[in-house]
Every structure is written in C-alpha cells, then in structure tokens.
N, C-alpha and C positions, 0 to 999 in steps of 0.2 A: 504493500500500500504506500512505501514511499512516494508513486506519481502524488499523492495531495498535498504532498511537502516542497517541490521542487521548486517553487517557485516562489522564493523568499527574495523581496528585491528590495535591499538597504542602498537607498539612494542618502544617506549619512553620510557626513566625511569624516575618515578619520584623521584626516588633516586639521580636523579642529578641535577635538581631544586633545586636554592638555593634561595628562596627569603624571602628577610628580614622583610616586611611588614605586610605578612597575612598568610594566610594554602594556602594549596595547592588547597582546595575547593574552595576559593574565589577568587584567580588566574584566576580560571578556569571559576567562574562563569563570571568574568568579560571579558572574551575573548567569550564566549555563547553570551556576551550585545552588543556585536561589534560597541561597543562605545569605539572610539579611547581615552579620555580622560579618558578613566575608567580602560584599558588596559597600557596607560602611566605611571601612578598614582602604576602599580606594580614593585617593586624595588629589582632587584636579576637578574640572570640568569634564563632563563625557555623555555621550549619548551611545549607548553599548546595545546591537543586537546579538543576541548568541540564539545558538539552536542546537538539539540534538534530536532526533527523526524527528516525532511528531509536536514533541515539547517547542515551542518560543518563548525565552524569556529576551523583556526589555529594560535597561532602567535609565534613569538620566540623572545632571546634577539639576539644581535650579534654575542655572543659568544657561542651560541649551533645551529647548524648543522641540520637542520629538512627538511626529504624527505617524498612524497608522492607518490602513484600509486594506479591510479583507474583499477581493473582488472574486467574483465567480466566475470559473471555467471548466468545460466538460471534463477534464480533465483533472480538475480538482481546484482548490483554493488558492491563491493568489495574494502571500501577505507585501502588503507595499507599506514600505518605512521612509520617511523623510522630515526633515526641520520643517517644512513649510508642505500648506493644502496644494498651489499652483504645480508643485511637483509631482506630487501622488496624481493630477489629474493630467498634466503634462504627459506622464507616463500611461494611464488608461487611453488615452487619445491615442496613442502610439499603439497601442496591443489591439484597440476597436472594442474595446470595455468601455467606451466614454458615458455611455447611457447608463450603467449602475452607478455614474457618482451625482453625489449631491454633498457638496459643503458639509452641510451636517450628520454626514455620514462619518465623515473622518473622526478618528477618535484621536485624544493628545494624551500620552503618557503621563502621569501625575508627577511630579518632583519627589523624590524620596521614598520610592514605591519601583519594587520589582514586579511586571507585569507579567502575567504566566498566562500563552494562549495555546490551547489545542486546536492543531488544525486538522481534522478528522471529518470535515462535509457538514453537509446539512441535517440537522440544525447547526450551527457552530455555538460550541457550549461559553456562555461566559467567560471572561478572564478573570483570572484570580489576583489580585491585591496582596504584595506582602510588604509593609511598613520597612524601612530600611536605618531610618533614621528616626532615630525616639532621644529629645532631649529632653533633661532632668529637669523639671522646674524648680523655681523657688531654691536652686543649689546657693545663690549666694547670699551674702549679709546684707544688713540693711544700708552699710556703709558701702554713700556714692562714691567717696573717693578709690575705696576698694574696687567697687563697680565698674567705675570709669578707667582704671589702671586695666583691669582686667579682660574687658573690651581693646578698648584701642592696644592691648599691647597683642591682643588675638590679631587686629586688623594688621600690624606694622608685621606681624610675621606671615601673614596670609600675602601682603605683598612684596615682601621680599621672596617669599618661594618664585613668585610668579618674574619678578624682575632677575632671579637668578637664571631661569631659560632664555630670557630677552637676548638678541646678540647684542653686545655694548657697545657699537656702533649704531643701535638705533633709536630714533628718540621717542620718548612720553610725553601722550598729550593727557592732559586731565580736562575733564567735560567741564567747566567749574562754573557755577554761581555765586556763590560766596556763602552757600548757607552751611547750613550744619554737616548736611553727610558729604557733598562736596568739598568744604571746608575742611575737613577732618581727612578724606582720602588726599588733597592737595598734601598736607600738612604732613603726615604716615609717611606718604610717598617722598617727598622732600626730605624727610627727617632719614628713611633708609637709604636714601642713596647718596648720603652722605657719610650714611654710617658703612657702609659696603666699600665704599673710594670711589663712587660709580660719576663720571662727569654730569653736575647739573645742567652745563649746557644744553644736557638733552632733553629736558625739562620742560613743556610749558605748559599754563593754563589759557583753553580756551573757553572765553563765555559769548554766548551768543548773542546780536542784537537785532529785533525785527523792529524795526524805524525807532520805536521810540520806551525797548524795553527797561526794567530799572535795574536788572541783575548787573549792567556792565557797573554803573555805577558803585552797588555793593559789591560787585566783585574786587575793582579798583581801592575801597574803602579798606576791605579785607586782609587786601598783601600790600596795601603802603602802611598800615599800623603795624603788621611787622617786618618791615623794611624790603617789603620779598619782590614788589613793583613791575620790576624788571622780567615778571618769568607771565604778565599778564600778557594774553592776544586776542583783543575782539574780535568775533566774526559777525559781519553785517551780513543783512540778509535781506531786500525787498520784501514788502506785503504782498505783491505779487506771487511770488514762487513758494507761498503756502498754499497746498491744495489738497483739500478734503480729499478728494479725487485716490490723489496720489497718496495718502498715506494708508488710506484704508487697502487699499491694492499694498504697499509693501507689507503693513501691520497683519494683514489679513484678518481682521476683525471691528468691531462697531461698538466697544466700550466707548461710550464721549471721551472722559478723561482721558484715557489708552489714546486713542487716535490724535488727539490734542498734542499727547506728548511726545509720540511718534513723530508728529509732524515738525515737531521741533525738532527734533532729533536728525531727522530727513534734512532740513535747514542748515542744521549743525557742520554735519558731515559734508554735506555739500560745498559747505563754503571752505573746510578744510581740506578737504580735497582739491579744490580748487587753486587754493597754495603752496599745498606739498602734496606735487604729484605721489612721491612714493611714500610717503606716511602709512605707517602701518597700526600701532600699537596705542589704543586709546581708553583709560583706566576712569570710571564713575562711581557715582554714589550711591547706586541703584540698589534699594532693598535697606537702605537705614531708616524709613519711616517704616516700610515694615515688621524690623525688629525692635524697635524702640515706642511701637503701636502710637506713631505720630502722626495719627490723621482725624480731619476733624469731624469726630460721632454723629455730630448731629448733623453732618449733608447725607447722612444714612438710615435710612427710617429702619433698615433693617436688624440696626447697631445700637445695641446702652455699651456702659463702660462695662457692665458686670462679664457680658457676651464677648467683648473684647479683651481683658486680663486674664477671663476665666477659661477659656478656650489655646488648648496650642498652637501656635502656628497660623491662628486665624488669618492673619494678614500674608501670608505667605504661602498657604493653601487652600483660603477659605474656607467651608464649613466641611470638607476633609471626605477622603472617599466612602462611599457605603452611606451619604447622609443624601436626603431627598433636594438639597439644593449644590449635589457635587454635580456639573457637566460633564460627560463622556467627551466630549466636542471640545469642549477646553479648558477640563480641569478648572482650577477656580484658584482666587488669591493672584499672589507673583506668578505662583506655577504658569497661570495663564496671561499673564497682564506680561511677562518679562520680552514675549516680542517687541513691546515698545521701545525696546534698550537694544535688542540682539537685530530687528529687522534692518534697522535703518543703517546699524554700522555695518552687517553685511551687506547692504545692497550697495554703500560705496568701499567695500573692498576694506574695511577695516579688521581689526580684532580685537573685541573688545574685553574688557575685562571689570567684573564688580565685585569688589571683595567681600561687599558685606552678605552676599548669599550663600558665605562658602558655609557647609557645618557646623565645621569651629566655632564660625562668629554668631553664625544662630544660636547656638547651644550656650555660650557666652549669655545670650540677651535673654533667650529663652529661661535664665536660671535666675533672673531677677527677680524680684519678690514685687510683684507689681501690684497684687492685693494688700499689702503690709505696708506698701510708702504712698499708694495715692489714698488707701480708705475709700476706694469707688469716686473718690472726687475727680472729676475731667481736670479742673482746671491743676492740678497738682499733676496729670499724668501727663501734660502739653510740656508742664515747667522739666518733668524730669530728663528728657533728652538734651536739651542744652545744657544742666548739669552733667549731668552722666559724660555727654562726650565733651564739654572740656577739659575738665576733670582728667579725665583722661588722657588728652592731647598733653596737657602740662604736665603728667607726672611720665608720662613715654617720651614727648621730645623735649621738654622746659618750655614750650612756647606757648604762648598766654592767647589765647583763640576768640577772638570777638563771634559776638551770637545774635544773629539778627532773626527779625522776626519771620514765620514760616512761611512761605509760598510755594507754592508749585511750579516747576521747572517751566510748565508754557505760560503762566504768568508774569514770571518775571523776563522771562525774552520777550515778551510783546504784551502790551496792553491789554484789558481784557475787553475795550469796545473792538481795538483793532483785530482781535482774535475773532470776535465774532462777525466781522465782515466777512471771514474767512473759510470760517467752518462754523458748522451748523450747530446749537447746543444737545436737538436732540436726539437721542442713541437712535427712535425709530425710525429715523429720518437716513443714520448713518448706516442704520442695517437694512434698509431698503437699497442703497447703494452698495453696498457690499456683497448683497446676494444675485443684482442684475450684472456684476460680474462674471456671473455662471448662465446666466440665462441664454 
C-alpha cells in the first residue's frame, strides 16, 4: 500500500532552517520520534517534514509559517507542504488538482505542536496534536529587577547564537521604532557585538517613514539620549505605494491589524532594498507584546485581564489546539499573525530574525507571576513591561533605556487618518479581497 504515500511534496526550504544544535538530519529524525522532549531539545528556527511509510509527522518553531493540503488522487493521497497557500495551489494547478482547493482548505501547522497525519485514503483520519513545548509558569519571583535580568539576558544570548552563524562580513539591520521590544533588540544587539569584537559598523537601525509618521522622531529621540545617533537610517516611503491590494496577496490573510502591519512591513523592506541591493540579514521585535501580554484588552471584547494572565501562551497561540475557537486554516495567536513579520521580509529577499519567539525567551516571560504583581488590575499589567524590560536592558548592558509610550508598529510609520486613506479598517471588507484572489 505504499502507492498512498508516494506523494509527499515538501515545497519547504531547508535553506531556511537555522538550527544551532544538530544537521538538519537529526532535526528531522527527531520530529519522525514524535517525542515531544526530543523535538524541544532542537534549538533554531525550523519547519521539519519527516515520514516513515504511512506515518507524517510535522513540526515548526514560531517563527516559520508551515501549511499543508491533502489533495486527492486515484492513486492515492497527495500531502502538499509549504510556508505559504499560493504555493500549495501553484502546485495543484501544475498536477490539474486545481478544482479541490479552496483557501480554506489548507491547514497551518500550530507553533509548538508535532502534527501526526495518517495517510491511509478515504476517510482521512484526523491528525493528532502532541504539545512540544510546555513552559512553567509563575517559575519566577516577584522581583522585577530579577525578572528583567532574567529576560533580557535570555534575549542577549538568543542573539548572539544567531549572530555567531552571521558571516562577519555582513551587516545588521534592526527594524527599529524606538519602542520597547525594538528598543531592547537594538540595545541586546548592540551590547553583543561589542561584546563578541564583532565591527558595529555593520550595524544599523532602520525606522520607517510614510509622509508624516512619528516613530522616526522617537526613534531619533531614542539613540541620541544615548549617544548611539549615528547607527539611525530613515526609510521614506510615499502614501502611494501602501496597498491593501498588495499586502493581503503577500500576508495571505484578512486580520485588519495583521494586514496593516504587513503593509508596513512590505514599505519597510522595500525601501531597504532599494539601498542595499545585497542586504540580507534583518533582526525585530516581533513577539515582545506577546510575551509580556502588552496589548490593549479592551479593543477585544473577547478578552478580560483574568483570560489573558490566566491562560498560557494566549497571545502567542491563542485559545490553543483542541478548543472551539482554534483555526485549522490558521492556527491562532502569533502562531498565525507571524506572516506579518516573515511574508514581507521574504518577499524582498531578506532573512529575518525575532528573538523574542525563540522558547527560551517565552519560557522566561511565560514564568512570570502575572496574577501576583498586577492583582487582575490592567493598568499595572501595561506598567509592567516597561519595567521589566529596562530593568533588564540596565543590569545586561549598563544602558539606561528611555520608555515611551505604546503604539503599534503601522501607527507610528504613518498617521492613522493617512492609514486609512489606504487601507480599509474593516477585516470583512479585507476578507472579501482576499478570497476573490482564488476566484
């Protein structure tokens, strides 16, 4: 019965696998053992198919993108894997299966979760769920400055792994705004590669500007208070060359915020591209509201504080597999919001990098005692991420970290009337576009 296996088609690259621990064979072997502890134990970014006959297991980190579609043939079953929907359909078009897809057919792998599917015919049996990553909560004390050492000096070693693969002939860009999670990867980053011998020259922050955003300003405020100035690069951007259009087609999806920030993102790169043609390597903030549950409750009717503390992982997998509001289609949380980070720096040829999604640093945030220091009070759990991560910034590099107030990455590059000349606010608006894509 092997013919209903033969046709596993990992359209993945393992070109983009970065893990620092093992090859990419042993990776792999270890996700075939579908042994969560043996899958944990791999330390990198990875999207891993393995197989053995009728067995598929799959797993990923946070920070890569992993879709599947089972298509039918006389011959038997047909599993198609890839980062992105356009490809799994790209390839039906090719084989003349185009008629069995539909967008929401595709399934996305969950972050943290080894997927186990049997491919054995019709019916195809459910896939199985195994957790891979479980962090401890409430592990630490109530002391922020413990907190904040303890965090940031997670992050300063998650990006040094990463900058010790870098060739040191090439330089780092940082996405920067001036706020707290960019603010602190600037900061990490700067502080290790100084401490490595590594030239800052390769160094810079770019922030982006759509006509008349307010981030350059904070961002400029940011590193002249500590004398750092010189490592700032605006990228301008026309109100033009924002297009709902186009970012929903890279992002492949219709969350507002998600498409919003993409679009920036799309902006982003763009313009940096456009400077340094061969720029490769571009290092963000992505995923420190989500551990540090910095977002604000109440534009969520679906959200109290209690739902948000008392839940793991909420912001970074949403209400979690095996629960009535998990998506098959796309996961939920980061899990499924993080194309907004990964679409748009691959689409211009980048590689990006977010250290705060790595394990380590979740399991770090994840062991905070966030029922014991807010008391359920909002306004005390807004306050504690600006403490937490200077705190820490100052006892890992000595550098004394200005905290400005919160915004969102597509509001401080651009206005938020001019934004909405742009793009549309509402999601049903931008899922109607996104699905006459396929039509």
């Amino acid at each position: 019965m092997d013919h209903y296996i033969e046709r596993i088609v990992d359209l993945t690259s393992d070109g983009l696998n970065r893990i620092y621990n093992m090859n990419i064979e042993e990776a792999r072997r270890r996700v075939l053992s579908g042994f969560a502890e043996d899958v944990r134990q791999i330390d990198g970014s990875f999207a891993l198919v393995a197989r053995a006959g009728k067995t598929v297991r799959m797993a990923r980190s946070l920070d890569r993108p992993m879709r599947y579609f089972l298509a039918k043939r006389t011959e038997g079953p047909a599993l198609v894997v890839a980062d992105r929907i356009d490809a799994i359909h790209a390839w039906l078009k090719a084989e003349g299966l185009a008629d069995q897809f539909h967008p929401s057919y595709t399934r996305m792998v969950p972050a943290h979760h080894i997927i186990e599917i049997q491919l054995i015919g019709c019916p195809d049996p459910d896939p199985v769920y195994t957790r891979f990553f479980t962090p401890r909560r409430n592990a630490l004390s109530t002391d922020l400055d413990e907190i904040g050492n303890a965090y940031i000096a997670c992050l300063t070693d998650e990006i040094a792994k990463w900058l010790r693969v870098i060739p040191e002939h090439e330089p780092i860009g940082v996405c920067f705004s001036g706020g707290i999670d960019s603010g602190a990867v600037f900061l990490a980053t700067y502080h290790v590669m100084k401490k490595l011998g590594l030239n800052l020259g390769r160094l810079k922050a770019f922030t982006l500007s759509v006509v008349d955003g307010p981030d350059v300003d904070q961002a400029r405020e940011f590193l002249d208070s500590l004398g750092l100035g010189l490592f700032l690069e605006p990228v301008e951007a026309d109100l033009a060359s924002i297009d709902a259009d186009e970012a929903i087609r890279v992002v492949e999806d219709y969350k507002s915020l998600d498409v919003e920030c993409a679009a920036m993102g799309l902006a982003l790169c763009r313009g940096i591209r456009a400077g340094y043609p061969d720029w490769h390597y571009l290092i963000d903030g992505d995923g420190g509201d989500e551990n540090l549950k910095d977002y604000p409750i109440e534009e969520n009717p679906e959200l109290t504080i209690r739902s948000v503390v008392n839940n793991c992982m909420l912001y970074q997998e949403g209400w979690g597999v095996g629960t009535i509001k998990h998506s098959l289609t796309y996961s939920g949380g980061l899990s499924r919001s993080y194309t907004r980070t990964y679409a748009p720096t691959r689409r211009y040829g980048f590689e990006g990098f977010s250290p705060f999604t790595r394990p380590n640093v979740v399991e770090v945030a994840e062991g905070i005692p966030f029922i014991t220091l807010t008391d359920y009070d909002v306004t005390r759990l807004y306050s504690l991420k600006g403490e937490i991560v200077s705190r820490g910034i100052k006892a890992v590099t000595g550098l004394d970290m200005p905290i400005f107030e919160k915004r969102r990455f597509q509001h401080g590059a651009i206005s938020v009337e001019n934004l909405r000349q742009r793009m549309p606010g509402q999601e049903a608006e931008l899922r109607k576009q996104f699905l006459a894509m396929y039509l």
